[in-house]
C-alpha positions as CSV (number, residue, x, y, z in Angstrom):
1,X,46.3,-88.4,179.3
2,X,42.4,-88.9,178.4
3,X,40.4,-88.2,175.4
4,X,38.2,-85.6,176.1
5,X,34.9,-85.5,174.4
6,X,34.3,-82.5,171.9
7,X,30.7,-82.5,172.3
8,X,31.5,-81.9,175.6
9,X,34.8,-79.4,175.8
10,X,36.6,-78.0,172.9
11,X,40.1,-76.8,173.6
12,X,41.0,-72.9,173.8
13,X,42.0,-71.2,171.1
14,X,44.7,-71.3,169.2
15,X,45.9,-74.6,171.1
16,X,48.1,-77.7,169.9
17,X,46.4,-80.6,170.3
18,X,46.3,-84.4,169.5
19,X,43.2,-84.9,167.7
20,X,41.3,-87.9,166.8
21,X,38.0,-88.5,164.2
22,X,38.0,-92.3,166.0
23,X,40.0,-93.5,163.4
24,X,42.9,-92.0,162.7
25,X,45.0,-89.8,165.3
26,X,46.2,-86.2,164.2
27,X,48.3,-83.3,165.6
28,X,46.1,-79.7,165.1
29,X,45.5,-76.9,166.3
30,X,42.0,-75.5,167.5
31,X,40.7,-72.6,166.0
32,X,37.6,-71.2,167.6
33,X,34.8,-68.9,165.7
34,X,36.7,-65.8,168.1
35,X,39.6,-66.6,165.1
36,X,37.7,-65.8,162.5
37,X,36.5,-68.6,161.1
38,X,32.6,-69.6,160.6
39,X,32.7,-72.6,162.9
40,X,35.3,-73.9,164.9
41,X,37.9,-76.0,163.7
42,X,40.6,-78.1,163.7
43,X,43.8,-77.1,161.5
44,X,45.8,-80.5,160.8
45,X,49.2,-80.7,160.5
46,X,50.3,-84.4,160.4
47,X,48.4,-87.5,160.5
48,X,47.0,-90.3,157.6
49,X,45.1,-89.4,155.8
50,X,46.2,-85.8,155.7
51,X,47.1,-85.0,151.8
52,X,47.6,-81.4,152.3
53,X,49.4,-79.4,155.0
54,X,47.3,-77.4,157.4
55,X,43.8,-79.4,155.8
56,X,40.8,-77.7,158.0
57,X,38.3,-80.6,160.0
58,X,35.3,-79.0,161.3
59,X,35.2,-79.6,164.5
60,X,32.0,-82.3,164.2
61,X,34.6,-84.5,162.3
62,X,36.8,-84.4,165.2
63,X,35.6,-86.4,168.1
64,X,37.8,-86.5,170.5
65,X,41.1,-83.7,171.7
66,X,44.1,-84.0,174.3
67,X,46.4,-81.4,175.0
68,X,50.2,-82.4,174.0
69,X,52.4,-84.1,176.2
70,X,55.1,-82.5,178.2
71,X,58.7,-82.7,176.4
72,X,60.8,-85.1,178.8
73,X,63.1,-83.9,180.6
């Protein structure tokens, strides 16, 4: 799968993603400002640098989003 941009496409949301600040790679979820939230953000769940579950990267931190890979079969 690509990187997609998020300056230029942000996923839908509510959607698990693989997530990237161009450092380290993280698993999230989008939340979009439809949610609730202010701005629209990333909610990660696993990754380094993550010292909390569920810490919140606005979605400026987060450069770059792919969807998850399909399960093998």
């Amino acid at each position: 799968m690509k990187w997609i941009e998020t300056k230029k496409q942000l996923p839908s949301n509510f959607t698990e993603v693989l997530c990237t600040d161009g450092k380290h790679v993280y698993y999230g979820e989008y939340t979009s400002p439809k949610s609730g939230f202010n701005d629209s953000k990333f909610i990660l769940c696993k990754g380094v640098g993550i010292t909390e579950p569920f810490d919140y990267y606005h979605s400026k931190v987060i450069t770059h989003w792919q969807p998850l890979p399909k399960a093998p079969k």
